[in-house]
Each structure stands twice: as C-alpha cells, then as structure tokens.
C-alpha positions in Angstrom: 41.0 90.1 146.5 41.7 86.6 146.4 46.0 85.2 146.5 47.8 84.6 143.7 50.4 82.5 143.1 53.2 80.8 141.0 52.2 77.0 140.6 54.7 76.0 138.3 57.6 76.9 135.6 58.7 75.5 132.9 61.9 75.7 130.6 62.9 74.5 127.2 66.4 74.8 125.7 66.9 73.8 122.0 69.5 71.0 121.3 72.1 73.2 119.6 74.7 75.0 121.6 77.8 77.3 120.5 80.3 77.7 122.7 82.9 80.8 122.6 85.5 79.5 120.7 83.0 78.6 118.1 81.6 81.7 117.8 85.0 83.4 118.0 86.4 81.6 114.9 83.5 82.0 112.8 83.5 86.1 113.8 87.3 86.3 112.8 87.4 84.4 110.1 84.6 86.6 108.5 86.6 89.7 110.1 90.0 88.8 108.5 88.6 88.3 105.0 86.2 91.6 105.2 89.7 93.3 106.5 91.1 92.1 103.2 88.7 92.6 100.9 88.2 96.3 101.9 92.2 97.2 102.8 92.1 100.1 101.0 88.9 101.8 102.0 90.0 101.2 105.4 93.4 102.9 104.9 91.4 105.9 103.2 89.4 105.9 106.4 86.2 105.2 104.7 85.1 102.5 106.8 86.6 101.2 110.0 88.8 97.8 110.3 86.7 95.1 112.0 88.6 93.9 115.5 89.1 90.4 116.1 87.6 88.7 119.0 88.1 86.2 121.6 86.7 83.5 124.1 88.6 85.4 126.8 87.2 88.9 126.1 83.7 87.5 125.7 84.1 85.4 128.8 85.9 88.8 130.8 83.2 91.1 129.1 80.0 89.3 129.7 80.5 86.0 132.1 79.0 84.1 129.0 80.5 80.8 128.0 77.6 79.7 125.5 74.2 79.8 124.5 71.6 77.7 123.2 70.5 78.3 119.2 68.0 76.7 117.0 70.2 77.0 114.0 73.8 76.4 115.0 74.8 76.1 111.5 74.1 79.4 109.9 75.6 81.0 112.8 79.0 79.9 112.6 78.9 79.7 108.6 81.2 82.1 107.7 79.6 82.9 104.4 76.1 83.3 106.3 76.6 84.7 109.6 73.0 84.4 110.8 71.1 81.4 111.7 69.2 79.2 108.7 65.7 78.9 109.3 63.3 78.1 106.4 60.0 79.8 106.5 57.6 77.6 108.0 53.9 77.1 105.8 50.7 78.4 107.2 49.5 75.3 107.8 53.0 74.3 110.2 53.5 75.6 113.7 55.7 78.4 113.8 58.9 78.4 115.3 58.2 80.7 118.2 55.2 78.4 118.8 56.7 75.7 118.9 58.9 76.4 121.3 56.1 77.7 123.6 54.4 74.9 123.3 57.2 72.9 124.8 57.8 75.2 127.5 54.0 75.4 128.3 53.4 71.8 128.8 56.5 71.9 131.2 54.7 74.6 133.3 51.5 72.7 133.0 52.9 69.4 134.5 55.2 71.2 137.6 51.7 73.2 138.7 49.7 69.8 137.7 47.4 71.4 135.3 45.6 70.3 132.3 44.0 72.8 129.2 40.9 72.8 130.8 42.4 74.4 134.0 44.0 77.5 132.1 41.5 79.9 130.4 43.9 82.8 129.2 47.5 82.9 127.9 50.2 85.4 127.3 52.8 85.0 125.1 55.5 87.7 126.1 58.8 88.2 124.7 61.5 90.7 123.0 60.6 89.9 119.1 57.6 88.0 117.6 58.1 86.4 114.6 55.2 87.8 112.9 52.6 90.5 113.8 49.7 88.6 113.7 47.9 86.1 114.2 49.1 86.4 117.5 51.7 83.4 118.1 49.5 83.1 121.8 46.3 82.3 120.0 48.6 80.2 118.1 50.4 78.2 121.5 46.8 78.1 122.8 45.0 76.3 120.0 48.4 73.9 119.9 47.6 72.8 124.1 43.9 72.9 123.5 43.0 75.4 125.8 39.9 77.5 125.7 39.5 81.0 126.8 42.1 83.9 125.4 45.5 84.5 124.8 47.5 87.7 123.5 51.2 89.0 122.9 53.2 91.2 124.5 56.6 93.0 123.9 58.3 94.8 126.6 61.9 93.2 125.6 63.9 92.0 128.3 61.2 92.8 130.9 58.4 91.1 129.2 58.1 88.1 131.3 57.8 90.0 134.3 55.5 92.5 133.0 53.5 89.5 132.0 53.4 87.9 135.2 52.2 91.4 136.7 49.1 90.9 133.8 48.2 87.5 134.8 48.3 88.4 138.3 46.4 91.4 137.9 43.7 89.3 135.9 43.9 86.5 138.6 43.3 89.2 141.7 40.0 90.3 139.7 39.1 87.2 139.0 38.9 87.9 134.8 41.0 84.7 134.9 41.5 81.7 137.1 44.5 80.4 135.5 46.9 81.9 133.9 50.0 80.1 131.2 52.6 83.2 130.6 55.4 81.7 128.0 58.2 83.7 127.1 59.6 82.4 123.7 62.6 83.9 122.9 63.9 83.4 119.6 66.5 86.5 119.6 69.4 85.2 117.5 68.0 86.3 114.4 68.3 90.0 115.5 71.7 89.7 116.3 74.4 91.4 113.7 76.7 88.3 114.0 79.2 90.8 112.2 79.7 92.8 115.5 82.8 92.2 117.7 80.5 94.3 120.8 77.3 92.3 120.6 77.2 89.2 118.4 78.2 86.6 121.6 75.4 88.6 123.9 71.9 86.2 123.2 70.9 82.9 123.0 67.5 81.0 121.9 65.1 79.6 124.8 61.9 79.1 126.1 60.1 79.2 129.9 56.6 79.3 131.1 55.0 80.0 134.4 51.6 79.4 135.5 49.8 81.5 137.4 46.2 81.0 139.6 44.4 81.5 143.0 45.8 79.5 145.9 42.5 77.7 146.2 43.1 76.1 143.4 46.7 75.7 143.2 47.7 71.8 144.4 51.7 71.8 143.3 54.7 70.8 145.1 55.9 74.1 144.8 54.2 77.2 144.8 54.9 81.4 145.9 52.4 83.5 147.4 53.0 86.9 145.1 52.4 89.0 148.2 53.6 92.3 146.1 54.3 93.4 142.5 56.5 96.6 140.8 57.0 98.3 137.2 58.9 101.0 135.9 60.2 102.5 132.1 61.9 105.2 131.7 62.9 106.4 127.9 66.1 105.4 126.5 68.0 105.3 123.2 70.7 103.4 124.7 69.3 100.2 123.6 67.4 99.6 120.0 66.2 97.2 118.1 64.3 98.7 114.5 63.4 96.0 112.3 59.7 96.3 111.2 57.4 97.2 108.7 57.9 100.6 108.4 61.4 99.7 106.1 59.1 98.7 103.5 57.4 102.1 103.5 60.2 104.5 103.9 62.5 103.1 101.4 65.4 101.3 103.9 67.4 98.1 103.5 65.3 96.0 106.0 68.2 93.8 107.2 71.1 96.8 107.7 73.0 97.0 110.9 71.3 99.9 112.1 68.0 97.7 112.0 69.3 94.6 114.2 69.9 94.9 118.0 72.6 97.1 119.2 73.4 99.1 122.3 75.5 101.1 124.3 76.9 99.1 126.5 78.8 101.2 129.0 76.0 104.1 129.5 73.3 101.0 130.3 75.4 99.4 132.6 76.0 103.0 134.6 72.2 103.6 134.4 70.4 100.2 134.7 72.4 99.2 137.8 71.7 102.0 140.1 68.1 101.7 138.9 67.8 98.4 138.9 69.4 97.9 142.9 66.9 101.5 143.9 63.9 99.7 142.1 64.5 96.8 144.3 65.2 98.2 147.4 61.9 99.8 147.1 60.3 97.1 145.6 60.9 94.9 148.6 60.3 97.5 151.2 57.0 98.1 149.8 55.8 94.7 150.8 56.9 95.4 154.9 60.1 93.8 154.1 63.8 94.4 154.8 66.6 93.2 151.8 67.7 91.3 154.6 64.7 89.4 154.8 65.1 87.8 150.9 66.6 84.6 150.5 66.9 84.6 146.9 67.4 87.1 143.7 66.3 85.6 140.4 68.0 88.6 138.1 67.7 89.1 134.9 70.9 87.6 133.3 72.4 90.0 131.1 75.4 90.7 132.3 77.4 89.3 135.0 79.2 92.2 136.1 75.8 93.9 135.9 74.2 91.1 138.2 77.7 91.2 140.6 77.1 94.8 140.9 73.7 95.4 141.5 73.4 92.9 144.1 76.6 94.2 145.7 74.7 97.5 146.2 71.8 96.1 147.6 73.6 93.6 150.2 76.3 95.5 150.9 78.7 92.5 150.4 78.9 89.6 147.5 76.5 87.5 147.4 76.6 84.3 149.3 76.9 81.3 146.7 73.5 80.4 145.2 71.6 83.8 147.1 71.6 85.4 143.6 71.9 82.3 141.2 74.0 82.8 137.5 72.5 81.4 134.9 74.5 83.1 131.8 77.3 81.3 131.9 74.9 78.5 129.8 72.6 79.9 128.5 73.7 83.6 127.5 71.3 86.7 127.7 68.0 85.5 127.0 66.1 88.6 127.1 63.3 88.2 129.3 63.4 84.4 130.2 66.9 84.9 132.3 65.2 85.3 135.2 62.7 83.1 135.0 65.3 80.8 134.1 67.2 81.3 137.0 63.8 81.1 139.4 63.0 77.2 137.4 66.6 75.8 138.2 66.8 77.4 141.3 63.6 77.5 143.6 63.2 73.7 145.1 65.4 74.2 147.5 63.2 77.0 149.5 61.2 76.1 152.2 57.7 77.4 153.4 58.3 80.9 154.6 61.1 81.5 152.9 61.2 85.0 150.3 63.0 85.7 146.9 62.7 88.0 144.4 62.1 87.5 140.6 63.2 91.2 138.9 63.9 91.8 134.8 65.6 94.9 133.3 65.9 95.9 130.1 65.5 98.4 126.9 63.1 101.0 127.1 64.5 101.6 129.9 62.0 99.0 131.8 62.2 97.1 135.1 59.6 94.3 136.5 59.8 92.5 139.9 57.8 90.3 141.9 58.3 89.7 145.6 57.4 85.8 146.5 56.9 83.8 149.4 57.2 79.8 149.6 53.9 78.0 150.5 
C-alpha cells in the first residue's frame, strides 16, 4: 500500500460578516415585537415568552464573536429573519458550487495541481442544497476535471469522514488524486428565531487534496500514517428538513424541521468521547498524546474544545497547540477543523505530528493522525 498524503488545503470565506451585536439586535427586536403581539397567549401560558439575547451571553456561551454569511441582509432583517437567496436557474452554478469551486482551486494551487492531476471528487458537508445532480459532479465539471465525484453527509464530521474515503481510494489505488471540498452553506437551517442556537453557524468553504507521496511536489504536505471513525446514535442533535414534509402533510419550514439541539447533554457526551476517541486514535498509530504538536478540533464550541483538550493533556493548552478558529468564523460544521489545519499548519516542520479530529450529530467522530514531510 502505497503513502498517502495531504498536499494542499484550501479555504474560502464569503465577504459578508455579522458580528454579535448585529445579530443580537435583529433577534430582540423580532423578540420584543412577537412578545407584544402575543402578550396574552403568553400570560394564558399558551406559548412561552421569547428571551432577549446578548453579545455577552453568546460570547460567554459559545466563544463566537462572528461568522461569515452569504446573505447578511436577510439575516438581520427583522421582518425576514433568514438569509435572501434567489433560486439560482438550471443553467447558473449553484450556490453550494460555487463556493466549492472557490475553495477547490485554492487547494489545487497550495498542492500545485491542475484538473488533469485530480481524477475523483468529494463534495462532503452537513446540508446539500439539492438532492441531485450531485453538487460534486457539479464542482467537477465547473474545474474541468475528468474522472468521478459524489456527495456525502455525515454533518459536522463529513470532512473527515471524507478524507478517510479519499485516503482509502488513494491506498488502493482506485484514485491517484483526490479534491474533498466541504461547502457549507448552514445558515439557511438555522431558526434565526431562537435565543439557544441562532448565533451557533456561519457560511464557508475548504478543500483538501489528497494523493500518493510520489506524486505529491508541495511545499507542505502530511504523511496520513493512521485514520479513525466512530457514530454512535443520538437524538440530541437534529436537523429534519426534506422531502418527506411533502408526503406526510407537515409545514416544511417549522421549527421542529430546522437545526436544533440539546446543548448541555452533547457537551457531557461528545467531550468524553471525543478526548477517549483521540487518546485511542493516536495511540493506535505507536504514538503517545505527548508526542502531537498540534490539534486541529472541530470548532463548535469553545468550552467544548478547552475541555476536551484539557482531558487529554492534562493541563491547558499551550498557545497555538490546539488553535481557535470560532471566534471568526463561528461553527462551521465540518470545515472547522479543516479550517483550523489551513491557517494553522506552515509553521510545522518535517517530523513534526498533529491531529485533524471532527465531532458532530449522529453522534459521529473522524480523525486523522499526520506527520510533516
């Protein structure tokens, strides 16, 4: 089996940003007047008062101070409360692909590579903006690149889950070259109307390439010397728009159809997963936790990320050993860490080890164990 590695990354952020404070004063001023408007169901106890927000809470709650959007405007429209994007024609790139595209040719130039070096693609991400034709086939036709591509949707772990594909496909040589993009356009399945979870996501895009060391001629590039995947069932964390609201008679765009979670019985059972699955992860490969430079963790949560590294140093992290990207860009479902691996993996030199590990709904978790070239 020949070696696999990570040649290049790529990441794209829209130009749009909304900060705290914006999103705050949108959310209350919507809050106030639906407070008003329905004063006396909510003294009859028919429906429950909507809190107000604030920057601090979100800030103290989450360690998120903004996050990238392609529609700004809808978001903080207080009549709207959800992001304005047209429908595109069948004859336009979509959205998603668009983004992808950007992202790709990002990955394409750090691991110099051109369309004819790739020959399969993965598009993997939390939501797809339509069920088919897959927006992969679509990214792939955009670049010019021959070969095959496909979806995938493992929600927040679907970039790692992804990578674990391409390296699979790369080891058997079904593949020499490998694009994985993770496009994630999430605000659209965020209730905007809800104090708990409408600051949590934000809009991006990263890529990765992937091929056999022989072929690989970057400035930077990992050996994956080792690989890990688990899900586990959970409820705790849903998303149920689709198809089937059309068939069994639901409103399609309720609250019980857009993202939503319970937020304090993931955090007690993702962490202690998330720090075991690692610990085991890393010791699979002959290695110590020691022996890792660098965590590139999924960014969901800072208090998540605090604690989970905690338990698997035994201290805080050093500055820049487990890099915090949320604080930009939000929770990006599965691109956080990736995110965090692009802006933070120059610095390594040859030898040195890091870990790139997602977590998410399902439950799942994804980690690769890397080594600098």
């Amino acid at each position: 089996m020949q070696s696999v590695v990570i040649s290049g990354s790529g990441l794209w952020k829209p130009a749009e940003f909304v900060t705290n404070e914006e999103l705050v004063e949108a959310y209350n001023a919507f809050s106030t007047r639906y407070n008003a408007e329905n004063a006396d169901a909510i003294a009859a106890g028919e429906i429950v008062e909507k809190p107000l927000s604030s920057a601090a809470f979100i800030e103290k709650a989450s360690g998120i101070k903004q996050r990238y959007t392609l529609n700004k405007s809808g978001i903080v429209d207080v009549d709207r409360m959800r992001p304005d994007l047209p429908a595109r024609g069948e004859d336009e790139l979509s959205h998603q692909a668009e983004m992808a595209v950007k992202a790709a040719k990002k990955a394409m130039r750090a691991a110099n590579k051109t369309a004819d070096d790739v020959d399969m693609v993965i598009v993997s991400c939390a939501y797809t903006e339509r069920a088919y034709p897959a927006i992969a086939i679509e990214a792939q036709q955009a670049l010019g690149i021959q070969g095959f591509g496909f979806d995938m949707l493992v929600a927040c772990s679907a970039a790692t889950f992804a990578l674990h594909r391409a390296y699979d496909a790369v080891a058997a040589g079904s593949a020499k070259c490998v694009l994985v993009i993770n496009p994630e356009l999430v605000t659209p399945q965020i209730n905007f109307t809800d104090r708990d979870s409408h600051f949590i996501f934000g809009d991006v895009a990263t890529a990765v390439i992937i091929e056999g060391a022989e072929t690989c001629t970057s400035e930077h590039s990992y050996d994956i010397i080792g690989t890990q995947a688990l899900t586990q069932f959970s409820n705790n964390i849903r998303s149920d728009f689709g198809y089937l609201s059309y068939a069994d008679d639901s409103a399609a765009f309720g609250d019980e159809k857009l993202f939503r979670q319970n937020g304090r019985k993931v955090f007690k059972e993702v962490c202690p997963m998330a720090a075991d699955h690692l610990r085991s992860q890393v010791e699979k490969t002959g290695l110590q936790v020691a022996d890792i430079k660098r965590w590139w963790l999924h960014q969901a949560n800072i208090n998540m990320n605090d604690l989970i590294a905690r338990r698997l140093l035994g201290r805080d992290p050093e500055p820049g050993e487990a890099p915090i990207v949320l604080d930009e860009f939000a929770n990006t479902a599965s691109a956080g860490s990736i995110i965090a691996f692009n802006l933070h993996h120059e610095d390594l030199v040859q030898g040195d080890l890091g870990v790139i590990c997602s977590f998410g709904a399902g439950y799942s978790i994804g980690s690769l164990v890397l080594r600098k070239r």
